[in-house]
PDB file with one MODEL, atoms N, CA, C and O in Angstrom:
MODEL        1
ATOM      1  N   UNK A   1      10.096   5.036   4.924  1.00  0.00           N
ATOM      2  CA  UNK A   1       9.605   5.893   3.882  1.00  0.00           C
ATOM      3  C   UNK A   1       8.091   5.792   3.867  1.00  0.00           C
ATOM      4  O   UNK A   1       7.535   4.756   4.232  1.00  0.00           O
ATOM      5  N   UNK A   2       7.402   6.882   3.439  1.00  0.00           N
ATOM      6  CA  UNK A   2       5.850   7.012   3.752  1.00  0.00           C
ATOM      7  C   UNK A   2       5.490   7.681   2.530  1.00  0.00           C
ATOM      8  O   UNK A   2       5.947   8.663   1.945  1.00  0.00           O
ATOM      9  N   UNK A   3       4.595   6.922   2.314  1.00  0.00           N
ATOM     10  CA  UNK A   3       3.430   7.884   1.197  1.00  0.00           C
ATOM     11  C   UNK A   3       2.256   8.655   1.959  1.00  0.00           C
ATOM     12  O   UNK A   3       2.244   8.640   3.190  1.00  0.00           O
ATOM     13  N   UNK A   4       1.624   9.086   1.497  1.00  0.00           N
ATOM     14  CA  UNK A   4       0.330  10.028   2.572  1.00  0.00           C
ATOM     15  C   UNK A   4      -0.532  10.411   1.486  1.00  0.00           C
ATOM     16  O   UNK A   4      -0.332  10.497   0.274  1.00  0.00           O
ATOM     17  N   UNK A   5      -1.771  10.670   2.377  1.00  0.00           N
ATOM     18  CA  UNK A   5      -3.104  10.280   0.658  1.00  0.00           C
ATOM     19  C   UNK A   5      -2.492  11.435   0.214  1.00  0.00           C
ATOM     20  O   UNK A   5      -2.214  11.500  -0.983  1.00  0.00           O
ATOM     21  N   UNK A   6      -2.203  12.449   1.012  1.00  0.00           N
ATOM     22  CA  UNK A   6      -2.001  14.063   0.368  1.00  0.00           C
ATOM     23  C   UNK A   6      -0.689  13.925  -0.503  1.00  0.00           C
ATOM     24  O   UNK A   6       0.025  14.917  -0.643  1.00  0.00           O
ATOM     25  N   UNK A   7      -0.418  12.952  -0.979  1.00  0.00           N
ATOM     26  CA  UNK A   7       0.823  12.793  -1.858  1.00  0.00           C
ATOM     27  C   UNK A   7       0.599  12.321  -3.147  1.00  0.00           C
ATOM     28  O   UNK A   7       1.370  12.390  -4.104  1.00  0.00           O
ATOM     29  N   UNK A   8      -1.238  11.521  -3.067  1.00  0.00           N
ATOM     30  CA  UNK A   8      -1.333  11.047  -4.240  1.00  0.00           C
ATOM     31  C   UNK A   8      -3.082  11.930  -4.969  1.00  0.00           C
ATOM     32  O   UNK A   8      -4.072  12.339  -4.361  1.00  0.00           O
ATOM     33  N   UNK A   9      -2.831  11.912  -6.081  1.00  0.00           N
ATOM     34  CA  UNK A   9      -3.917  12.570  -6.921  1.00  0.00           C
ATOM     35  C   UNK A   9      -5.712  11.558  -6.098  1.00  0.00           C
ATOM     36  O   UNK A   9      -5.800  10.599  -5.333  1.00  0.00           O
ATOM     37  N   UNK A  10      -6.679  12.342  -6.715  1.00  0.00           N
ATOM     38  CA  UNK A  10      -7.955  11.892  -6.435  1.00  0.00           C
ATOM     39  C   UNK A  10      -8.245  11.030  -6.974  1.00  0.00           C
ATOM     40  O   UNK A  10      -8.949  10.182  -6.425  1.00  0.00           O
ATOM     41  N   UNK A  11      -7.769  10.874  -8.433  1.00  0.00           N
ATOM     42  CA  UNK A  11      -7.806   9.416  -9.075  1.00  0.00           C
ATOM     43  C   UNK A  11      -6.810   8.273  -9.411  1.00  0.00           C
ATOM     44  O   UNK A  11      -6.658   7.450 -10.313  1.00  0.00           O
ATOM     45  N   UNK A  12      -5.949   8.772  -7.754  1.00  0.00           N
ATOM     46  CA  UNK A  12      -5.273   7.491  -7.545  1.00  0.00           C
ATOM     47  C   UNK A  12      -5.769   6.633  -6.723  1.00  0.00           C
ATOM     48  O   UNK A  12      -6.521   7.056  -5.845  1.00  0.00           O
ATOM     49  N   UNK A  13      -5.449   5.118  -6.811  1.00  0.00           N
ATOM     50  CA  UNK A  13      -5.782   3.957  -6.066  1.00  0.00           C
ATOM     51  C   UNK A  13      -4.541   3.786  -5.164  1.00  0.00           C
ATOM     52  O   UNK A  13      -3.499   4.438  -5.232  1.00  0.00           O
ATOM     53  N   UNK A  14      -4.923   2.533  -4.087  1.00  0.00           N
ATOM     54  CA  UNK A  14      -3.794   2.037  -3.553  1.00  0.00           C
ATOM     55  C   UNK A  14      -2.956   1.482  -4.519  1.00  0.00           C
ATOM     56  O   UNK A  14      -1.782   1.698  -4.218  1.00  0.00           O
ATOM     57  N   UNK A  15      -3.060   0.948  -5.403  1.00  0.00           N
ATOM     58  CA  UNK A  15      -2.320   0.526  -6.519  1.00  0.00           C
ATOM     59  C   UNK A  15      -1.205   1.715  -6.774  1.00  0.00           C
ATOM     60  O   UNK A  15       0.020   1.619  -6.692  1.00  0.00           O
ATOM     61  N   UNK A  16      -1.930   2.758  -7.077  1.00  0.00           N
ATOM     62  CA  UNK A  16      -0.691   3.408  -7.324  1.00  0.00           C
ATOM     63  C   UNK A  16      -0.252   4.225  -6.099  1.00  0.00           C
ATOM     64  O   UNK A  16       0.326   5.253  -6.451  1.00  0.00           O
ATOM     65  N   UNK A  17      -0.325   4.118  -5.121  1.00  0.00           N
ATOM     66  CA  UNK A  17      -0.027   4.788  -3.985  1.00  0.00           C
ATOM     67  C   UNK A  17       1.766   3.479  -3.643  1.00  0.00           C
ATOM     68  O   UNK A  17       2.940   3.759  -3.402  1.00  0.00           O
ATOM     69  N   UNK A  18       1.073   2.228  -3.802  1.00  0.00           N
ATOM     70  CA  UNK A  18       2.353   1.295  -3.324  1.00  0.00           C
ATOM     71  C   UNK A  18       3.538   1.284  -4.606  1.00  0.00           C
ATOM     72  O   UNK A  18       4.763   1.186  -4.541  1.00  0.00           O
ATOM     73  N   UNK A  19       2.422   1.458  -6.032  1.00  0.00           N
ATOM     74  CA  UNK A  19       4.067   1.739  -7.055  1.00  0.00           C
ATOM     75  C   UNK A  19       4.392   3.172  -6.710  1.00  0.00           C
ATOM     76  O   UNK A  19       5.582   3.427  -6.895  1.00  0.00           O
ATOM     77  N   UNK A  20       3.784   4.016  -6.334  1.00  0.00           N
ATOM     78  CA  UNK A  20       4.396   5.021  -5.937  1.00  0.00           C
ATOM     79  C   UNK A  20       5.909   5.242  -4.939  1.00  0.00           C
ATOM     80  O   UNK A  20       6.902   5.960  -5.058  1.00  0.00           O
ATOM     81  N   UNK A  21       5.583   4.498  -4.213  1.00  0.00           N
ATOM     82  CA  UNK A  21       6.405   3.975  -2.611  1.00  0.00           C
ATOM     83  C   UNK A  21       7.191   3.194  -3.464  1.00  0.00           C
ATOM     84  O   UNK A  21       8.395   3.409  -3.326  1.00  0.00           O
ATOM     85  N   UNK A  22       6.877   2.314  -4.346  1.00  0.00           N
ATOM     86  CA  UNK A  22       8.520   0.841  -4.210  1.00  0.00           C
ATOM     87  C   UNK A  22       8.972   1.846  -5.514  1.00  0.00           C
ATOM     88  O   UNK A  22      10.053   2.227  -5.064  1.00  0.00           O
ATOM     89  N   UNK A  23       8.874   2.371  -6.541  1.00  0.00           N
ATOM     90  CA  UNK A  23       9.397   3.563  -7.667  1.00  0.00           C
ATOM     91  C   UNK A  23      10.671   4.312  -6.413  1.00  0.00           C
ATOM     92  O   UNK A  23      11.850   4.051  -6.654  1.00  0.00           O
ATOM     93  N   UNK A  24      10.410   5.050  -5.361  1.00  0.00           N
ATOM     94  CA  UNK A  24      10.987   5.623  -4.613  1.00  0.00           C
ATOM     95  C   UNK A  24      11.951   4.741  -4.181  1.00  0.00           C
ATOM     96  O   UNK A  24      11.823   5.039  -2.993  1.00  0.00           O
ATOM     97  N   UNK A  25      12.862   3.850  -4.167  1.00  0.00           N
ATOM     98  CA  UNK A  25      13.185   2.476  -3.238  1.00  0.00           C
ATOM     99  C   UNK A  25      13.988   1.323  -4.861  1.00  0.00           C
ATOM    100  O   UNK A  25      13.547   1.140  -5.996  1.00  0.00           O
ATOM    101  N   UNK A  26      14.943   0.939  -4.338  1.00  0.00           N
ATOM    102  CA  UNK A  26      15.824   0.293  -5.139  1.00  0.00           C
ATOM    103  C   UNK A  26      14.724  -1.056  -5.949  1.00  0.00           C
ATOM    104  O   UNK A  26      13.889  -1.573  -5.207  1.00  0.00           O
ATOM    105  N   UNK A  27      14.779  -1.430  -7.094  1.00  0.00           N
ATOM    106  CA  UNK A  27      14.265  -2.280  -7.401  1.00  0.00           C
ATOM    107  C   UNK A  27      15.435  -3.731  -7.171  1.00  0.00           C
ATOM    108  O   UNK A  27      14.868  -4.763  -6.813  1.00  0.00           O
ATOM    109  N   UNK A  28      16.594  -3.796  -7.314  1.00  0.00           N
ATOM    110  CA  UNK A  28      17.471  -4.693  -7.180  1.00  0.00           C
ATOM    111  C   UNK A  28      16.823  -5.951  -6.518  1.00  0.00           C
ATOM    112  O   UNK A  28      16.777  -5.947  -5.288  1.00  0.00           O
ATOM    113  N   UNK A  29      16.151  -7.381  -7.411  1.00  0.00           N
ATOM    114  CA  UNK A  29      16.032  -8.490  -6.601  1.00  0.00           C
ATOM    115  C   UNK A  29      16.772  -8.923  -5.319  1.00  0.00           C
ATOM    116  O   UNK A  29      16.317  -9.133  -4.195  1.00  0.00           O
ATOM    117  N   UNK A  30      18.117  -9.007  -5.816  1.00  0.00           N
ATOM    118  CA  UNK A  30      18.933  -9.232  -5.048  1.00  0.00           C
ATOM    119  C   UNK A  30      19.317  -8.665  -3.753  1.00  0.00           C
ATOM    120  O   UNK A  30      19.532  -9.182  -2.656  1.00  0.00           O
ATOM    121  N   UNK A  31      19.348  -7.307  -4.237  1.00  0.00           N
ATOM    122  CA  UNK A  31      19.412  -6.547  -2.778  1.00  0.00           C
ATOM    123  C   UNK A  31      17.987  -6.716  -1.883  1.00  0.00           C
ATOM    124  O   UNK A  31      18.019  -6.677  -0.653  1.00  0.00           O
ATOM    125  N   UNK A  32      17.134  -6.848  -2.398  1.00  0.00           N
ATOM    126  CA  UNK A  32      16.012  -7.371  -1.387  1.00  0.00           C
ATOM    127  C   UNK A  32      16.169  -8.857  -0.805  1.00  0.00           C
ATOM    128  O   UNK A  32      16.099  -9.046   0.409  1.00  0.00           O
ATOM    129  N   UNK A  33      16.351  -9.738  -1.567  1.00  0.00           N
ATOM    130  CA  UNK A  33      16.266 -10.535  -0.963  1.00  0.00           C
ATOM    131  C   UNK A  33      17.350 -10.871   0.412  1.00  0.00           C
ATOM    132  O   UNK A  33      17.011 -11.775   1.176  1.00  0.00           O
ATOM    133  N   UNK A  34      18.796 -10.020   0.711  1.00  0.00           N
ATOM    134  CA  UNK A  34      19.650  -9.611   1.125  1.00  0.00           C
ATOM    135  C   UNK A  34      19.237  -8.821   2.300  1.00  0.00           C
ATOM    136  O   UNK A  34      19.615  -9.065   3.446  1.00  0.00           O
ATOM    137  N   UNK A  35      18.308  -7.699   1.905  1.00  0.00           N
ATOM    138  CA  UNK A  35      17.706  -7.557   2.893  1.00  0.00           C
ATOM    139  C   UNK A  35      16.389  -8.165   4.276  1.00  0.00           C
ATOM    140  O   UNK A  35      16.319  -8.099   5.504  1.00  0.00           O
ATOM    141  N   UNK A  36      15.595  -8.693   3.227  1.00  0.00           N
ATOM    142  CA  UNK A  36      14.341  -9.368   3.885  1.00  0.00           C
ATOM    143  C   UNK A  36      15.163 -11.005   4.424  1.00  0.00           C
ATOM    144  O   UNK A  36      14.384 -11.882   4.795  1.00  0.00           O
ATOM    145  N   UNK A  37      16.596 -11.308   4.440  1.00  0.00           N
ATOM    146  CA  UNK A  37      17.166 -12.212   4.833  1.00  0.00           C
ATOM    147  C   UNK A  37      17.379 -11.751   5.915  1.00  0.00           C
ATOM    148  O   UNK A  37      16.735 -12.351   6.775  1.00  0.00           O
ATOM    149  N   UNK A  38      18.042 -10.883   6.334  1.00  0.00           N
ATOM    150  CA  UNK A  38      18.694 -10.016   7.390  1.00  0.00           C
ATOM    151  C   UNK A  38      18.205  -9.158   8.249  1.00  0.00           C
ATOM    152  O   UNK A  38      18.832  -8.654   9.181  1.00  0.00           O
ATOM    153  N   UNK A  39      16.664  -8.896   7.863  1.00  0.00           N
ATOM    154  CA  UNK A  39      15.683  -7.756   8.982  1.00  0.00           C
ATOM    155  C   UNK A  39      14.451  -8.340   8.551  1.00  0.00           C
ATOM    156  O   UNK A  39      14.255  -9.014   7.540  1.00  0.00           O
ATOM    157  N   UNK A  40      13.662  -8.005   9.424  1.00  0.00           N
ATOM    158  CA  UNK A  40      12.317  -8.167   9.038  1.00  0.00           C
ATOM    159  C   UNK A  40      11.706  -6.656   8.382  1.00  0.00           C
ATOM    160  O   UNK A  40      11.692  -5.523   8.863  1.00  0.00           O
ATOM    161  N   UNK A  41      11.384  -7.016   7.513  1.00  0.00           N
ATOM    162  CA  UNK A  41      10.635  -6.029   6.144  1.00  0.00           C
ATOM    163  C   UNK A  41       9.149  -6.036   5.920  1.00  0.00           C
ATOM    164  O   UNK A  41       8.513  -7.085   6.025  1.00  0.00           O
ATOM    165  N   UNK A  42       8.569  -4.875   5.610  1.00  0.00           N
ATOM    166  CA  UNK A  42       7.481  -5.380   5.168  1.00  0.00           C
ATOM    167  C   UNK A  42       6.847  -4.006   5.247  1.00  0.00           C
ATOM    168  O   UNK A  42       7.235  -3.035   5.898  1.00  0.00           O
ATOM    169  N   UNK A  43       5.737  -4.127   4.411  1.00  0.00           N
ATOM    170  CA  UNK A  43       4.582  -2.838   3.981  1.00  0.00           C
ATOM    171  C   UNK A  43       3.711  -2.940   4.242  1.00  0.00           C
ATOM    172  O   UNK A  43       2.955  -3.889   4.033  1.00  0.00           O
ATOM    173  N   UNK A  44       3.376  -1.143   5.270  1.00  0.00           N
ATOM    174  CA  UNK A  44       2.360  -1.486   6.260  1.00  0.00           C
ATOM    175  C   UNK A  44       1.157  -0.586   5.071  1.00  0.00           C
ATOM    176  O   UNK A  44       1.619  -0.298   3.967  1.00  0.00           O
ATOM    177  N   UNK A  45      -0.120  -0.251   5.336  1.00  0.00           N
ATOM    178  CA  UNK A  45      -1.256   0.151   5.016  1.00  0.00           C
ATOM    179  C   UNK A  45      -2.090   0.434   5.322  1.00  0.00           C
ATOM    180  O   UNK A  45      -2.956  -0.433   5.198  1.00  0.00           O
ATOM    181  N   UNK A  46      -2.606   1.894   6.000  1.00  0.00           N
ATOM    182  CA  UNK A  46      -3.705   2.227   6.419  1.00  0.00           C
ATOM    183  C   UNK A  46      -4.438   2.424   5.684  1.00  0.00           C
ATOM    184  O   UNK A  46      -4.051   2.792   4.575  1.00  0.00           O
ATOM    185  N   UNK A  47      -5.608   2.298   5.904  1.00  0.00           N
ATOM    186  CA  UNK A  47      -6.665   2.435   4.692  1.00  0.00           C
ATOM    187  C   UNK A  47      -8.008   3.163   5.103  1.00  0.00           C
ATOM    188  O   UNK A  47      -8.823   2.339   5.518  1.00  0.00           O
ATOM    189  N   UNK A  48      -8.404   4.248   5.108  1.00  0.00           N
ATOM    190  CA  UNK A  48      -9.486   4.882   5.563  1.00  0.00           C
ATOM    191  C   UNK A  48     -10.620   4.948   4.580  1.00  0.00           C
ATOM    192  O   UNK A  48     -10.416   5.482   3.490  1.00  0.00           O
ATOM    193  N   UNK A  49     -11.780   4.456   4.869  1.00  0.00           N
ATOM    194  CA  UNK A  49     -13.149   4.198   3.878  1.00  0.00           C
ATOM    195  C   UNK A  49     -13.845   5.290   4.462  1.00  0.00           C
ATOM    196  O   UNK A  49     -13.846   5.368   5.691  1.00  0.00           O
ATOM    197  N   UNK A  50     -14.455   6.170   3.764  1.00  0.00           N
ATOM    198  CA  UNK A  50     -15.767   6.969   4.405  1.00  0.00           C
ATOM    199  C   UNK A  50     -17.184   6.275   3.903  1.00  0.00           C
ATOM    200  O   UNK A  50     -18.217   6.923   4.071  1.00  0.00           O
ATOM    201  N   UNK A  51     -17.250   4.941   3.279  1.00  0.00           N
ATOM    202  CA  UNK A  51     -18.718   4.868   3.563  1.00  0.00           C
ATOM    203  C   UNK A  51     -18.715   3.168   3.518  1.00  0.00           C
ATOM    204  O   UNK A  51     -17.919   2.666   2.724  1.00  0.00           O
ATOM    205  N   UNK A  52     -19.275   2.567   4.052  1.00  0.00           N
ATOM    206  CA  UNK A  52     -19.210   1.601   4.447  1.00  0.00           C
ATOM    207  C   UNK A  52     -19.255   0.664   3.597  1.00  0.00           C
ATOM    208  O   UNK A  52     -19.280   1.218   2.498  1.00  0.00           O
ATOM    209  N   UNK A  53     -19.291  -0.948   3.406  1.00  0.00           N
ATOM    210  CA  UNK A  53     -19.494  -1.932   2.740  1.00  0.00           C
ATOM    211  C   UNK A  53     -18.492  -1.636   1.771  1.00  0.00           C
ATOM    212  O   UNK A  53     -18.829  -2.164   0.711  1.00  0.00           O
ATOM    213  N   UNK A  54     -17.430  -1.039   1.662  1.00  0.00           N
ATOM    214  CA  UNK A  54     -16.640  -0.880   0.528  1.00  0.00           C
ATOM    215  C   UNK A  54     -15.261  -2.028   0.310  1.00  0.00           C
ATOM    216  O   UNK A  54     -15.126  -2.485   1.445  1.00  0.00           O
ATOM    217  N   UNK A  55     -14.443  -2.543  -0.384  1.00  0.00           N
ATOM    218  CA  UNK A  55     -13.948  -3.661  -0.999  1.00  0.00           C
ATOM    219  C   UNK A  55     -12.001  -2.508  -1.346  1.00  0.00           C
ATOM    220  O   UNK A  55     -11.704  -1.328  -1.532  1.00  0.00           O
ATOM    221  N   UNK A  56     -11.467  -3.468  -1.273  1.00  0.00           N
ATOM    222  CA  UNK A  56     -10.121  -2.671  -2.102  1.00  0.00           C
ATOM    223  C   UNK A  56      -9.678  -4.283  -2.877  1.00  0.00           C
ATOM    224  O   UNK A  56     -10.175  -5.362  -2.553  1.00  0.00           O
ATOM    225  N   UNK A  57      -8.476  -4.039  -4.108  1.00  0.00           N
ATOM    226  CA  UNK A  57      -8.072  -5.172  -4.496  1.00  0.00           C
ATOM    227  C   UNK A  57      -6.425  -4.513  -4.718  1.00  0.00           C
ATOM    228  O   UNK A  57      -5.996  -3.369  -4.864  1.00  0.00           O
ATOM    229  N   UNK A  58      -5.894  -5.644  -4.668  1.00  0.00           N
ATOM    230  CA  UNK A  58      -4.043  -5.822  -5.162  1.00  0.00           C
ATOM    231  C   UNK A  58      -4.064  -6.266  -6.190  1.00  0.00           C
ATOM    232  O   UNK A  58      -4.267  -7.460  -6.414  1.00  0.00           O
ATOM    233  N   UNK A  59      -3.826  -5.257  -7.178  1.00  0.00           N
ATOM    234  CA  UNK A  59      -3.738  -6.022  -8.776  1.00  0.00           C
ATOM    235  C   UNK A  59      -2.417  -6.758  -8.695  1.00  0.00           C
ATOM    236  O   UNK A  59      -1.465  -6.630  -7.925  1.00  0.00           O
ATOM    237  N   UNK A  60      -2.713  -7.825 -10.046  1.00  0.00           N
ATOM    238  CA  UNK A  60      -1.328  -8.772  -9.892  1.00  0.00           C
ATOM    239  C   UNK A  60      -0.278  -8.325 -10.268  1.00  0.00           C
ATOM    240  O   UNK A  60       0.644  -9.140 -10.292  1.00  0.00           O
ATOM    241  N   UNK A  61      -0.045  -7.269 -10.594  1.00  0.00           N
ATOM    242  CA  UNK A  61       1.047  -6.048 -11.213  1.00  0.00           C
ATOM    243  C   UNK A  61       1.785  -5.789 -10.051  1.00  0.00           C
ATOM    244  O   UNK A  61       2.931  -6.201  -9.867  1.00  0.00           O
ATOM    245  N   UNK A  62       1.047  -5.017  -9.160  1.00  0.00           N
ATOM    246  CA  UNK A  62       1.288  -5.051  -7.897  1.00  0.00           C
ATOM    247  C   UNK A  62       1.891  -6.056  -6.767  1.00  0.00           C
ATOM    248  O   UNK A  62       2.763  -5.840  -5.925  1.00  0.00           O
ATOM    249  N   UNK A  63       1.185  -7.148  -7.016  1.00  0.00           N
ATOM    250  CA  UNK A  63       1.412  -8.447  -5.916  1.00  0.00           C
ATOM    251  C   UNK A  63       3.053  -8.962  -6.479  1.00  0.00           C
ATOM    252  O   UNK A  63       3.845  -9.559  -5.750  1.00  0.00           O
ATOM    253  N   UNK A  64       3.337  -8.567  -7.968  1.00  0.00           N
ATOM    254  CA  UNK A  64       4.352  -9.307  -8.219  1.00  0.00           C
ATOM    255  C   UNK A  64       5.545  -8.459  -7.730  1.00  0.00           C
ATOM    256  O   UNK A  64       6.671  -8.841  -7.411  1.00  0.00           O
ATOM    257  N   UNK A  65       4.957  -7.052  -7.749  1.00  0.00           N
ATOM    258  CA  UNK A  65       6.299  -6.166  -7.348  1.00  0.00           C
ATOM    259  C   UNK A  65       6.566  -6.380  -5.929  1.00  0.00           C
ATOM    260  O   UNK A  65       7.669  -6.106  -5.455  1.00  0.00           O
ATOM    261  N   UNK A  66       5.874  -6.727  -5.419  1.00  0.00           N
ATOM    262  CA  UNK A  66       5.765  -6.949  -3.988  1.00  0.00           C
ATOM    263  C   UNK A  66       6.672  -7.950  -3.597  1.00  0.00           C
ATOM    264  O   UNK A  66       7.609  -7.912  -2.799  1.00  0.00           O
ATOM    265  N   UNK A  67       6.132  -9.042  -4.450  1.00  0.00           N
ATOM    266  CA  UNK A  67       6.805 -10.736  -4.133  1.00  0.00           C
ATOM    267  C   UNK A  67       8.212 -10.745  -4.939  1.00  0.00           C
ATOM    268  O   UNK A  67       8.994 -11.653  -4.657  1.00  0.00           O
ATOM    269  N   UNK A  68       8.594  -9.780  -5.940  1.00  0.00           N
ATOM    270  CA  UNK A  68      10.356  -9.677  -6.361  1.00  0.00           C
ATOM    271  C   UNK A  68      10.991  -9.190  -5.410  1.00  0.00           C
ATOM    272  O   UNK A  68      12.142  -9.542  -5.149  1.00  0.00           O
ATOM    273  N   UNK A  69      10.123  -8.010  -4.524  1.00  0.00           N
ATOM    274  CA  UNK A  69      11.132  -7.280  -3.289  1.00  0.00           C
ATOM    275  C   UNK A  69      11.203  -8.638  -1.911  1.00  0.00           C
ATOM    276  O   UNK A  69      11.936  -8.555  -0.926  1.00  0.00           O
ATOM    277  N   UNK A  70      10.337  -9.690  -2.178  1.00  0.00           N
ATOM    278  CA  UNK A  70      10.186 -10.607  -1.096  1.00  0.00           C
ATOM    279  C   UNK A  70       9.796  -9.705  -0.039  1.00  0.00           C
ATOM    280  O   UNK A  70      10.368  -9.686   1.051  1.00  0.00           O
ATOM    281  N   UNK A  71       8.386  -8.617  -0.489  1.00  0.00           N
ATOM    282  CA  UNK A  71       8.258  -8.142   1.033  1.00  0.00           C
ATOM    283  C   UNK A  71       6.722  -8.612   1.071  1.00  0.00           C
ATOM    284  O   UNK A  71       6.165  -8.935   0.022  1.00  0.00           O
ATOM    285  N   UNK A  72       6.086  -8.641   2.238  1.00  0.00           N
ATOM    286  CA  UNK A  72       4.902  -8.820   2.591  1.00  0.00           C
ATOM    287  C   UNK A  72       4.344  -7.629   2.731  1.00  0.00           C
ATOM    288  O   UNK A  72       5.116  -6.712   3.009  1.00  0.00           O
ATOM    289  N   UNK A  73       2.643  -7.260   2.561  1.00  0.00           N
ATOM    290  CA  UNK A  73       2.053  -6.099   3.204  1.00  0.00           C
ATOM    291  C   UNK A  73       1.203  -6.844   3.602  1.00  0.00           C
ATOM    292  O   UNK A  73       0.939  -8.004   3.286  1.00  0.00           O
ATOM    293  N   UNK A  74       0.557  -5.851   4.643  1.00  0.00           N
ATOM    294  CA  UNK A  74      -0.169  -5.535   5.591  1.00  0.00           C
ATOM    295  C   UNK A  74      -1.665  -4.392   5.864  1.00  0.00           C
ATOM    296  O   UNK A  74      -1.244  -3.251   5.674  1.00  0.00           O
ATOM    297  N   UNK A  75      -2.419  -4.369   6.044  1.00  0.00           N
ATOM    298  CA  UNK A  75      -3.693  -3.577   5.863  1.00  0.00           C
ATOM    299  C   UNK A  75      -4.161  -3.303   7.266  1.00  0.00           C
ATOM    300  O   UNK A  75      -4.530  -4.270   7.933  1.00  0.00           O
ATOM    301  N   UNK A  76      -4.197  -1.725   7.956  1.00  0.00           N
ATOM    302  CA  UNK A  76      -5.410  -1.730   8.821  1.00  0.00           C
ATOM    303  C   UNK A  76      -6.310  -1.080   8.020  1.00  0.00           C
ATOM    304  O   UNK A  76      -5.814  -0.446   7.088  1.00  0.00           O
ATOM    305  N   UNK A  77      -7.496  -1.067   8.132  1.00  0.00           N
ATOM    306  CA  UNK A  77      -8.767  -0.684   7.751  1.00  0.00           C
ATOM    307  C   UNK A  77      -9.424   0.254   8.617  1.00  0.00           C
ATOM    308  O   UNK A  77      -9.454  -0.098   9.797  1.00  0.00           O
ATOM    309  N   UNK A  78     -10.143   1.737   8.247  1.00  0.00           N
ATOM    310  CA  UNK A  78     -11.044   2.033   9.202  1.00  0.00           C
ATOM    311  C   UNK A  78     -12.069   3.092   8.298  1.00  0.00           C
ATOM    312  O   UNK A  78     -12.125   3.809   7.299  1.00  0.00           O
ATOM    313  N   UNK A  79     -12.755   2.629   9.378  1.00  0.00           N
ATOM    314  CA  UNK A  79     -13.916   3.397   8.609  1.00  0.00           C
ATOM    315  C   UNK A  79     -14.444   4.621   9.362  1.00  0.00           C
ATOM    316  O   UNK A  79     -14.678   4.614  10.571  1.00  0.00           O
ATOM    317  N   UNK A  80     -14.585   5.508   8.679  1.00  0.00           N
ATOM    318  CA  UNK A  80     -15.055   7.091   9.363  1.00  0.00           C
ATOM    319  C   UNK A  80     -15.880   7.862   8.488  1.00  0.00           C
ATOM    320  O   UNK A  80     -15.735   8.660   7.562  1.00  0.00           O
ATOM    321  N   UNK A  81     -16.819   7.309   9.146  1.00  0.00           N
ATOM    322  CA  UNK A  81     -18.211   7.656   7.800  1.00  0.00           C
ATOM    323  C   UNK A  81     -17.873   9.321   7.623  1.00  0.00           C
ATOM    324  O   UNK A  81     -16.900   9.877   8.133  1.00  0.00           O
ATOM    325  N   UNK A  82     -18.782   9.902   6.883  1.00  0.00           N
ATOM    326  CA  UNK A  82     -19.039  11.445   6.365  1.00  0.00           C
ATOM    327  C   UNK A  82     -19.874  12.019   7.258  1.00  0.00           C
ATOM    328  O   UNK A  82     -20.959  11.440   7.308  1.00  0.00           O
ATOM    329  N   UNK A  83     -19.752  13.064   8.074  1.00  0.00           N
ATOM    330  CA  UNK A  83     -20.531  13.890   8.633  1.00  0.00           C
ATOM    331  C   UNK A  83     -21.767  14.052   8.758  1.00  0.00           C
ATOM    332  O   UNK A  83     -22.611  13.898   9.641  1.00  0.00           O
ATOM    333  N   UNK A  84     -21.686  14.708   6.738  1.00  0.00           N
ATOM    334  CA  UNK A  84     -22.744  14.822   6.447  1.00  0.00           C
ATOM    335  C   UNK A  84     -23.562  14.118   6.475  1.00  0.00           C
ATOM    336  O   UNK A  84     -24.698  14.582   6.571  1.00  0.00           O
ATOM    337  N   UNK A  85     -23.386  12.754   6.407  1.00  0.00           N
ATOM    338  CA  UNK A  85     -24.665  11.746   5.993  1.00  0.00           C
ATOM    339  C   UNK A  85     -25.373  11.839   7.306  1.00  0.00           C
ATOM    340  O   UNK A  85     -24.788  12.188   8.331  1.00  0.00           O
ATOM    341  N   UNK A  86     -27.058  11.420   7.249  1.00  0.00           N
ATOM    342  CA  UNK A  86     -27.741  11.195   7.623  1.00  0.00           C
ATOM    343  C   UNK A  86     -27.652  10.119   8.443  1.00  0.00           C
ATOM    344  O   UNK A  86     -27.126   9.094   8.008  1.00  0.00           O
ATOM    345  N   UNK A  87     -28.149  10.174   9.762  1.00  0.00           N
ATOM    346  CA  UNK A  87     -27.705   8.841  11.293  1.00  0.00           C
ATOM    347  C   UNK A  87     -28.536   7.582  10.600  1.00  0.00           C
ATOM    348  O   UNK A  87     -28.579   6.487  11.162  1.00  0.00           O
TER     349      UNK A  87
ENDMDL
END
């Protein structure tokens, strides 16, 4: 299952991009842990910055929904500056 930025508003964060994704997806402790026993699981994250030196955070809201499903995520990062800007 995939989220895509074009799925979430302009003044959404990754925050709500991942409750977006686990909302979609059984909350059942149990059945996760059932699962992440039996396959390897886990949430991947691309993350595209257009201007450099920039920071993201996992609120603990987040980290906990994460750690009830017993899943791990994951982050690539890239950066692809703006056109427009100046060399």
């Amino acid at each position: 299952m995939e989220i895509q930025s074009d799925d979430c508003h302009e003044n959404e964060d990754l925050d709500d991009g991942i409750r977006m994704l686990l909302a979609r997806l059984p909350s059942d402790a149990e059945l996760w842990l059932s699962l992440t026993n039996a396959y390897a699981v886990d949430m991947f994250c691309g993350v595209v910055l257009k201007s450099s030196n920039r920071g993201f955070a996992i609120s603990a809201e987040v980290s906990r929904l994460l750690s009830d499903r017993n899943l791990e995520i994951g982050f690539d990062v890239y950066f692809e500056p703006d056109d427009s800007s100046p060399d």
